[in-house]
NUSELUM-490367 format. One record per residue (C-alpha): residue number from 1; residue in one letter; y, x, z. Coordinates in steps of 0.25 Angstrom, whole numbers. Layout:
BEGIN
n:NUM, res:A, yy:Y, xx:X, zz:Z
...
***
This chain:
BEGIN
n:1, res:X, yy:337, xx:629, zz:-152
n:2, res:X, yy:330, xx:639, zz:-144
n:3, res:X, yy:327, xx:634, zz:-131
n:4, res:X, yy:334, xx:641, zz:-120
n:5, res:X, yy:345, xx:642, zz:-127
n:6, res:X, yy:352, xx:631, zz:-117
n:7, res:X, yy:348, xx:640, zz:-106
n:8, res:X, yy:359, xx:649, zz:-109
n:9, res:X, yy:371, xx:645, zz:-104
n:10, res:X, yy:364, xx:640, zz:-91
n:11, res:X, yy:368, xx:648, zz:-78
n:12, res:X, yy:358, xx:657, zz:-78
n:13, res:X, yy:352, xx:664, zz:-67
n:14, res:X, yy:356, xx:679, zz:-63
n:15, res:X, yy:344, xx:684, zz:-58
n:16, res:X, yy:335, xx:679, zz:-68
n:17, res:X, yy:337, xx:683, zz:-85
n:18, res:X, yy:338, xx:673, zz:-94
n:19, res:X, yy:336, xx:679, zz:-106
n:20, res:X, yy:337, xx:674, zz:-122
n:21, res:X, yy:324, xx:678, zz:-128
n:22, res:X, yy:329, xx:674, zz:-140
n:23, res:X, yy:329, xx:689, zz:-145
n:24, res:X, yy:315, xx:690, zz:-144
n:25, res:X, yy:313, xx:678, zz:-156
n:26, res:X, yy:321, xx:689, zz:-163
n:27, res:X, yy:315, xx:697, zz:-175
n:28, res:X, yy:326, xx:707, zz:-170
n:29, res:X, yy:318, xx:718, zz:-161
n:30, res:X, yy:332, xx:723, zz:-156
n:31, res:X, yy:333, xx:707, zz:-151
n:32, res:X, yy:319, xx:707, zz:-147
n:33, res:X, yy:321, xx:719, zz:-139
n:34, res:X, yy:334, xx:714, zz:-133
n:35, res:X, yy:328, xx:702, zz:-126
n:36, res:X, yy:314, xx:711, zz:-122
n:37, res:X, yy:324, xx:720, zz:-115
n:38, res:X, yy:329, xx:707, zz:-107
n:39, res:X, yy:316, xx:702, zz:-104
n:40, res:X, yy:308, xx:716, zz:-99
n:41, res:X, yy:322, xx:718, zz:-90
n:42, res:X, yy:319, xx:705, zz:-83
n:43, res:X, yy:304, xx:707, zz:-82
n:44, res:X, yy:306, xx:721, zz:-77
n:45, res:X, yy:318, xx:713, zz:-66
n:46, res:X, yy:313, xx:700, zz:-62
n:47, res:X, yy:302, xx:696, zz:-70
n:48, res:X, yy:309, xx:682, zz:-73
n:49, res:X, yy:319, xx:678, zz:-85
n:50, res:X, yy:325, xx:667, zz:-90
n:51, res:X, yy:320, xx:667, zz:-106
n:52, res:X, yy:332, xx:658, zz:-116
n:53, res:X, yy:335, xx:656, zz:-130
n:54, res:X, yy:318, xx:655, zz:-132
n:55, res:X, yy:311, xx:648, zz:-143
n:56, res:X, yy:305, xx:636, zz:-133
n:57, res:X, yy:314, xx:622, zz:-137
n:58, res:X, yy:319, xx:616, zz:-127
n:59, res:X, yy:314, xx:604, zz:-133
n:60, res:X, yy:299, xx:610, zz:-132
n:61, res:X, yy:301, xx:612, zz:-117
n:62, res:X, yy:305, xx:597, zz:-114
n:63, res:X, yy:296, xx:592, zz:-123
n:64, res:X, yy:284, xx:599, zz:-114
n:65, res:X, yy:291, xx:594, zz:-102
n:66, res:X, yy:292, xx:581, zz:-104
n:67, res:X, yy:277, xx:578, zz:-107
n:68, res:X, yy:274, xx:587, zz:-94
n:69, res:X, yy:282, xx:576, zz:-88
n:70, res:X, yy:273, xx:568, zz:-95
n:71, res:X, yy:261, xx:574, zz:-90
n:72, res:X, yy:265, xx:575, zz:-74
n:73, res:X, yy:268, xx:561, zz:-74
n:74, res:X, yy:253, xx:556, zz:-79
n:75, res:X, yy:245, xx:550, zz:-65
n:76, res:X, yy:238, xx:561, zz:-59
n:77, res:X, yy:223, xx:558, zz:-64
n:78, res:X, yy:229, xx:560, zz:-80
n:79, res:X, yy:235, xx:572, zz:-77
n:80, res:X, yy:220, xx:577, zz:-70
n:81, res:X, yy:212, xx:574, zz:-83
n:82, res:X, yy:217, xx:587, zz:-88
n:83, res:X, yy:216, xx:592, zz:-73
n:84, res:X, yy:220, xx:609, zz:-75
n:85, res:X, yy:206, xx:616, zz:-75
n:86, res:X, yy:205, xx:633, zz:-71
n:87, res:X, yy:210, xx:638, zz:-84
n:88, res:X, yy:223, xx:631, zz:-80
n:89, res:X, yy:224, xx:621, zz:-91
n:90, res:X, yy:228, xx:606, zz:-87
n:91, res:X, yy:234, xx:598, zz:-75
n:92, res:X, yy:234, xx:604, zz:-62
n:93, res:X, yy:238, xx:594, zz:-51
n:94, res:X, yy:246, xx:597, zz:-38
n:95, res:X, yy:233, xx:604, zz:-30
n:96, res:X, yy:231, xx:615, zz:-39
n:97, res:X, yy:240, xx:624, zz:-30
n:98, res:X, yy:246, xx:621, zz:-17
n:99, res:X, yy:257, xx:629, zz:-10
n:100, res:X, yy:252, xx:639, zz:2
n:101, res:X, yy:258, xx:628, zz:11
n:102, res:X, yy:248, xx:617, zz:7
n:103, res:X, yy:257, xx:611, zz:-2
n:104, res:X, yy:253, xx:609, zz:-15
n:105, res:X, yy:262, xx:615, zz:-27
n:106, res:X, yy:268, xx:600, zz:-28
n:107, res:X, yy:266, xx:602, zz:-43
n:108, res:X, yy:257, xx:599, zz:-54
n:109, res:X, yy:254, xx:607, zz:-68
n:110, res:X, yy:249, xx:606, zz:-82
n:111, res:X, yy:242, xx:620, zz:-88
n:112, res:X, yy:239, xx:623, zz:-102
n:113, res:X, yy:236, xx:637, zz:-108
n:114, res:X, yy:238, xx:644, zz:-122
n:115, res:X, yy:228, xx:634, zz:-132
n:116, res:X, yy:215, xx:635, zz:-134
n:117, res:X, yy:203, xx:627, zz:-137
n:118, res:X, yy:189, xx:625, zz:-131
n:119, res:X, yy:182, xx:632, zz:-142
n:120, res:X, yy:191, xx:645, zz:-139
n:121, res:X, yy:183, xx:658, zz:-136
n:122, res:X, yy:189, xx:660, zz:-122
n:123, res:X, yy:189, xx:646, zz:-117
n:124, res:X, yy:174, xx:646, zz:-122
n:125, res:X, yy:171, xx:658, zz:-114
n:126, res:X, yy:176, xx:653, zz:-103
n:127, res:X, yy:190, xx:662, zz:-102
n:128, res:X, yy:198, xx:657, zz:-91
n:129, res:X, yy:210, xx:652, zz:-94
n:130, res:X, yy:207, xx:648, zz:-108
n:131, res:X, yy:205, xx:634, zz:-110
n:132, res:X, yy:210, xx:622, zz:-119
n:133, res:X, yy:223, xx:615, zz:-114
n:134, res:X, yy:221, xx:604, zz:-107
n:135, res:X, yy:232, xx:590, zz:-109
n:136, res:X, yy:234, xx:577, zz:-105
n:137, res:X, yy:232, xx:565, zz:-114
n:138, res:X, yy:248, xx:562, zz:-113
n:139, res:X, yy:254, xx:561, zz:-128
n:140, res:X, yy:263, xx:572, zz:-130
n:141, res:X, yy:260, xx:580, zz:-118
n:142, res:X, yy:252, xx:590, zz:-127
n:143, res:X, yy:262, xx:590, zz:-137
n:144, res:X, yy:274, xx:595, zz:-130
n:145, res:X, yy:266, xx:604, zz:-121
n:146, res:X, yy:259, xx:613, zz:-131
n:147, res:X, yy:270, xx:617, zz:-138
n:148, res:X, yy:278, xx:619, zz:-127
n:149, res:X, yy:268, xx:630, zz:-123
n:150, res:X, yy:266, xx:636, zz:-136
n:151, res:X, yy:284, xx:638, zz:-137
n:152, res:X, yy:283, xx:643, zz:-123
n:153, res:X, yy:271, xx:653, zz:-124
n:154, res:X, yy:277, xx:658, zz:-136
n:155, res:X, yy:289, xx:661, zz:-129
n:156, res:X, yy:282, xx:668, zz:-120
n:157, res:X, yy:275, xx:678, zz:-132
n:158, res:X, yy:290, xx:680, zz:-135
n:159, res:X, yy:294, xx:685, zz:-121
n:160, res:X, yy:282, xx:694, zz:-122
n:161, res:X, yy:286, xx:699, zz:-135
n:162, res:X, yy:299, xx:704, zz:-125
n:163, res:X, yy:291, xx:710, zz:-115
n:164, res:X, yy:285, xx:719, zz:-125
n:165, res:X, yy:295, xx:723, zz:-131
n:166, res:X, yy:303, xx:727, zz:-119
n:167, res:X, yy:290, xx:734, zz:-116
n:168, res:X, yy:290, xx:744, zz:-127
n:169, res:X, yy:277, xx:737, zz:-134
n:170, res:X, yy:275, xx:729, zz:-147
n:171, res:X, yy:280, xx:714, zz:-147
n:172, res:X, yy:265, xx:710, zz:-145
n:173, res:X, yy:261, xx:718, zz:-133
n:174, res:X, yy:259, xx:706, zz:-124
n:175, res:X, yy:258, xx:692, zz:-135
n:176, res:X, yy:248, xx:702, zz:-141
n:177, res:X, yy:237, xx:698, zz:-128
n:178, res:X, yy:243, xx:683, zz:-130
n:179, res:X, yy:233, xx:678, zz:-142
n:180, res:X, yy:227, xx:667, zz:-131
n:181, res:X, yy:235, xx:670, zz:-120
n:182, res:X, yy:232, xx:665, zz:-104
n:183, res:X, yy:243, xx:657, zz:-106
n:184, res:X, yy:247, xx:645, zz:-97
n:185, res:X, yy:256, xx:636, zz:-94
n:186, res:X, yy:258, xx:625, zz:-83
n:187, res:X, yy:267, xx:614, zz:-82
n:188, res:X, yy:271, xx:613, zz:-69
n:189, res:X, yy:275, xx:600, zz:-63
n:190, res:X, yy:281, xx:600, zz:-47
n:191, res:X, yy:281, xx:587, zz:-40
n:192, res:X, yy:295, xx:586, zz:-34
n:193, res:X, yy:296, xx:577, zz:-23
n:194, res:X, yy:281, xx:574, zz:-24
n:195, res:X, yy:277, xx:586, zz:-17
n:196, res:X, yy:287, xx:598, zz:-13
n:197, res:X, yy:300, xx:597, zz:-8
n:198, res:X, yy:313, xx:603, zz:-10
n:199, res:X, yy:313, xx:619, zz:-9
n:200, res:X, yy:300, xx:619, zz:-8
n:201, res:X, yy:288, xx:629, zz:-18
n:202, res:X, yy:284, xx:623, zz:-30
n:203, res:X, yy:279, xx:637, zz:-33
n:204, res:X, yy:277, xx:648, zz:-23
n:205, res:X, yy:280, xx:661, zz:-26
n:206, res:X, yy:273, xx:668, zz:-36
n:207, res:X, yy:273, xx:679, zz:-47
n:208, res:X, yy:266, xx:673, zz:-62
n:209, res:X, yy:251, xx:679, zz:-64
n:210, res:X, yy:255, xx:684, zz:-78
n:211, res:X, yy:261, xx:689, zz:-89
n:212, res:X, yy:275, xx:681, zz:-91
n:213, res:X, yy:278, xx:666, zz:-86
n:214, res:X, yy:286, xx:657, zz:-96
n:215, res:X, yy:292, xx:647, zz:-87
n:216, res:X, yy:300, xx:632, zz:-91
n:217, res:X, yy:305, xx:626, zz:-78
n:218, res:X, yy:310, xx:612, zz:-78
n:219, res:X, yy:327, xx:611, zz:-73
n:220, res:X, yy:324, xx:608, zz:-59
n:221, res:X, yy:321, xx:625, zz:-57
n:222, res:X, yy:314, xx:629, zz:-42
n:223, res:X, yy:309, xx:642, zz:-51
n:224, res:X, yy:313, xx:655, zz:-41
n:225, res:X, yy:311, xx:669, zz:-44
n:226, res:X, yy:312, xx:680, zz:-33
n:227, res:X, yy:322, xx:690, zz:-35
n:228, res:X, yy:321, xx:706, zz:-31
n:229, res:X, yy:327, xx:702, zz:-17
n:230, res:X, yy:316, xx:692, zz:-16
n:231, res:X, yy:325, xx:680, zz:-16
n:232, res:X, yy:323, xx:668, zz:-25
n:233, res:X, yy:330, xx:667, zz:-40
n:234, res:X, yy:329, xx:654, zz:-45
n:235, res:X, yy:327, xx:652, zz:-59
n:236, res:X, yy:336, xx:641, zz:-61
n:237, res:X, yy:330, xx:633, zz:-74
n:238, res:X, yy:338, xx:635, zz:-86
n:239, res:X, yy:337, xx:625, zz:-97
n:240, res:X, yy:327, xx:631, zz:-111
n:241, res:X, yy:324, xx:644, zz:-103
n:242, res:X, yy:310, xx:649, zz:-98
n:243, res:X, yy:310, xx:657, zz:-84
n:244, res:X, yy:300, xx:670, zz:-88
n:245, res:X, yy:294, xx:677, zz:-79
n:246, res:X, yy:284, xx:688, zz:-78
n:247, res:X, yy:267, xx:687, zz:-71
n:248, res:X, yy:261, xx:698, zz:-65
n:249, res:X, yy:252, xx:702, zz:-77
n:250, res:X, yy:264, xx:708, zz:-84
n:251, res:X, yy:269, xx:713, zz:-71
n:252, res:X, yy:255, xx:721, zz:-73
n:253, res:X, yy:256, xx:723, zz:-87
n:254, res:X, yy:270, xx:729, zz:-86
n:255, res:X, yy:265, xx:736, zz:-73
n:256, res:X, yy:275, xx:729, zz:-64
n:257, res:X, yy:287, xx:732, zz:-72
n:258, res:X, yy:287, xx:716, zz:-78
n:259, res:X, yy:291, xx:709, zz:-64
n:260, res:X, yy:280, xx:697, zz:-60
n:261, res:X, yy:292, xx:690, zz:-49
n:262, res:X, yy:288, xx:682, zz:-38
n:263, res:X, yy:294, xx:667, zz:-41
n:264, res:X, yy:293, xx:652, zz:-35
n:265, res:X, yy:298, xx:639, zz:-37
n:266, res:X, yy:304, xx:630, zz:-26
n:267, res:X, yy:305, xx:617, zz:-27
n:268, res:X, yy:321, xx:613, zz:-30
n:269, res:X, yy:319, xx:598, zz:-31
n:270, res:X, yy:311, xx:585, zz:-28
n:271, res:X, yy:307, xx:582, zz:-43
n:272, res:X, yy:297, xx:586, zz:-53
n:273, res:X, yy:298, xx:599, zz:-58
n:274, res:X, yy:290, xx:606, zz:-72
n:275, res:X, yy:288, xx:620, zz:-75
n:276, res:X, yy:281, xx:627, zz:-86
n:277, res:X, yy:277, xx:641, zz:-86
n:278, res:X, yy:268, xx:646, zz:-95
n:279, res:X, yy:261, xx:659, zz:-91
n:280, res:X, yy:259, xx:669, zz:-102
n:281, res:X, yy:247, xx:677, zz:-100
n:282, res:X, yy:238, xx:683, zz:-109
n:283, res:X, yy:225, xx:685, zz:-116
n:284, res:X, yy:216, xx:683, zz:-105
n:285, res:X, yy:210, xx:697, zz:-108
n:286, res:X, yy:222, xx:704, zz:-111
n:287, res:X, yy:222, xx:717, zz:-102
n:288, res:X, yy:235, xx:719, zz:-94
n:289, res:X, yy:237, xx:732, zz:-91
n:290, res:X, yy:252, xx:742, zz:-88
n:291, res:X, yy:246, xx:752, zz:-96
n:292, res:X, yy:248, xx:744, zz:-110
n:293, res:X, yy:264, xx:746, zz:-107
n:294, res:X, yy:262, xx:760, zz:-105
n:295, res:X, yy:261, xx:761, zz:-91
n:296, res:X, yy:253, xx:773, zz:-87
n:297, res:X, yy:240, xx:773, zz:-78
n:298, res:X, yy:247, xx:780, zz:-68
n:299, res:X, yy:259, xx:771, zz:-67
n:300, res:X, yy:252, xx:757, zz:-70
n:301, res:X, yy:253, xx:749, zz:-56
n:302, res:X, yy:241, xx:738, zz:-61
n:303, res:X, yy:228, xx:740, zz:-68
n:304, res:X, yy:224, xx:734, zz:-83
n:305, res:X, yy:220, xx:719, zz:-79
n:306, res:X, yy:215, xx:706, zz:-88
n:307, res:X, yy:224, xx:697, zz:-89
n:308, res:X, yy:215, xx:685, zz:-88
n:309, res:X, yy:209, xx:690, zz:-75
n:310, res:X, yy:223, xx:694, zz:-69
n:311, res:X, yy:226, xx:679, zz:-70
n:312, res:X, yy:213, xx:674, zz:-66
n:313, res:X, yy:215, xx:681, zz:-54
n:314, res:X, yy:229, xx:675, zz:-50
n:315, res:X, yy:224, xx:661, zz:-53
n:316, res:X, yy:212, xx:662, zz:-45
n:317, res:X, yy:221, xx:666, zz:-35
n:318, res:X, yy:233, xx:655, zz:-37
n:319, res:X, yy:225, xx:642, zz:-44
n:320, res:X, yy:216, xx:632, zz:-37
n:321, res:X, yy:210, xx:629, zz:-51
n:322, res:X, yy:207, xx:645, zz:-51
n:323, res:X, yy:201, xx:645, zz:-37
n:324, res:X, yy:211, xx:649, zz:-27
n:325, res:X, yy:209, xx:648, zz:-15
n:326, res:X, yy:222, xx:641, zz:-6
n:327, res:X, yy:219, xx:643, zz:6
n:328, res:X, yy:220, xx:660, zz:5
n:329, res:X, yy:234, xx:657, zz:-2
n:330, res:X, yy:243, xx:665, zz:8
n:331, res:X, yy:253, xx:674, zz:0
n:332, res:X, yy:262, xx:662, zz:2
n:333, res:X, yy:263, xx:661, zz:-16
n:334, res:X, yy:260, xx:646, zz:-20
n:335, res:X, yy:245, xx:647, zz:-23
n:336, res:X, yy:249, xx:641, zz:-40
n:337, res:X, yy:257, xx:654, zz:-44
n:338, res:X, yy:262, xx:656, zz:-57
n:339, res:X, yy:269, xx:641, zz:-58
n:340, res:X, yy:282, xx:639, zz:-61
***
């Protein structure tokens, strides 16, 4: 069975879609276009949507879950052997980020990116973001994760696929600049009781750096969305569902018409928390530019950019591991952005 499926018959939110993908698995393009319709009408409204009936078991999500388990509950000084270096690959302890009132984010994280291997030609030439996966030597933990990532970074080809057909452009438009994608995802694991309390940030608010989020969130929830009043929506968990959610990169690449929405999560509970976005970006090279969509010179709000350097500069703005400096930190946005 499809995971997502269960999510269903859940209650399910008003103000954010949930919406079956299942359509886009389809070799129907009447069904492919049905369910692209859906997806560019929330992009175009809130940015955010609930994706079901998607091809990630459930079974594959637990299983990744419980050796992060796994993984957080290791002493500190075994997680810190593979200790995350700049091209965010690796264990990243509680003072990687720290809220603009000097608390730290009260969570810890695992990175890893799309694979590759040291005898790659962009991780020989230096090419940030590029660089072998790092893992801890825990039986298991490798085996769960990396399919896990592989389900959930194919499901988010399958949502691009949507995008572009909504878009008026070939299925390929996008999973075309995906052939070694800047891909990353994080494990988040928030502390609980150990460090923030009740009502509390566990993430400020923020909009993703790129091109589409595909986010797992654990049953305990606290992820919030702003709405067009500027209050929050919460994104209550449901069960085999991914919350979806647009970057700025497509905000640029559809030259603002693909909404990039502010969004936090608050702290509900005094207990251990995992989330686990996976940020689809692409080719570091890829050039992101309003005009490929057909947006004319004169009506194109931003200019042709790299995606690479796009990301590099939010990073370096966000990321103690990229440079950032705290201390001028004053937009009041938690300083690690971007993680859910």
């Amino acid at each position: 069975m499809a995971a997502g499926l269960s999510a269903q018959t859940q209650a399910m939110p008003a103000s954010i879609p949930v919406i079956d993908i299942g359509g886009l698995y389809s070799s129907d393009p009447a069904a492919r276009k049905a369910v692209a319709a859906k997806l560019g009408a929330a992009c175009d409204d809130i940015g955010f949507f609930y994706a079901v009936n998607h091809n990630v078991p459930v079974e594959t999500i637990d299983r990744a879950v419980a050796q992060a388990d796994r993984f957080f509950a290791l002493p500190e000084a075994e997680k810190l052997k593979i200790k995350a270096n700049s091209n965010n690959r690796g264990y990243r302890d509680i003072w990687d980020s720290v809220h603009r009132n000097g608390k730290t984010n009260a969570k810890d994280s695992f990175d890893l990116g799309f694979p590759v291997t040291a005898d790659d030609p962009e991780v020989k030439a230096g090419t940030p973001f590029y660089a072998p996966n790092l893992w801890p030597e825990l039986p298991g933990f490798r085996e769960a994760v990396e399919p896990y990532y592989m389900a959930t970074y194919q499901l988010g080809m399958k949502i691009l696929e949507g995008f572009a057909i909504y878009l008026g452009k070939p299925d390929d438009f996008f999973t075309s600049h995906f052939t070694k994608p800047v891909a990353d995802m994080v494990i988040n694991h928030y502390l609980g009781a150990a460090g923030l309390h009740v009502s509390d940030q566990a993430s400020g608010p923020h909009t993703d750096h790129g091109i589409v989020t595909i986010l797992w969130q654990d049953s305990l929830g606290g992820l919030e969305v702003m709405g067009k009043d500027g209050q929050w929506i919460s994104a209550t968990p449901l069960r085999g569902s991914y919350v979806i959610n647009i970057g700025e990169l497509m905000k640029r690449w559809t030259n603002g018409r693909f909404q990039a929405t502010v969004h936090r999560v608050v702290h509900l509970q005094d207990r251990s928390r995992y989330s686990m976005p996976l940020f689809c970006n692409p080719n570091f090279r890829t050039i992101v530019d309003p005009r490929d969509l057909g947006v004319g010179d004169a009506e194109a709000q931003y200019p042709p950019i790299q995606s690479g350097e796009f990301l590099m500069s939010r990073f370096k703005a966000t990321r103690k591991l990229w440079g950032a400096d705290l201390n001028k930190i004053t937009t009041g946005e938690v300083v690690e952005a971007a993680a859910e």
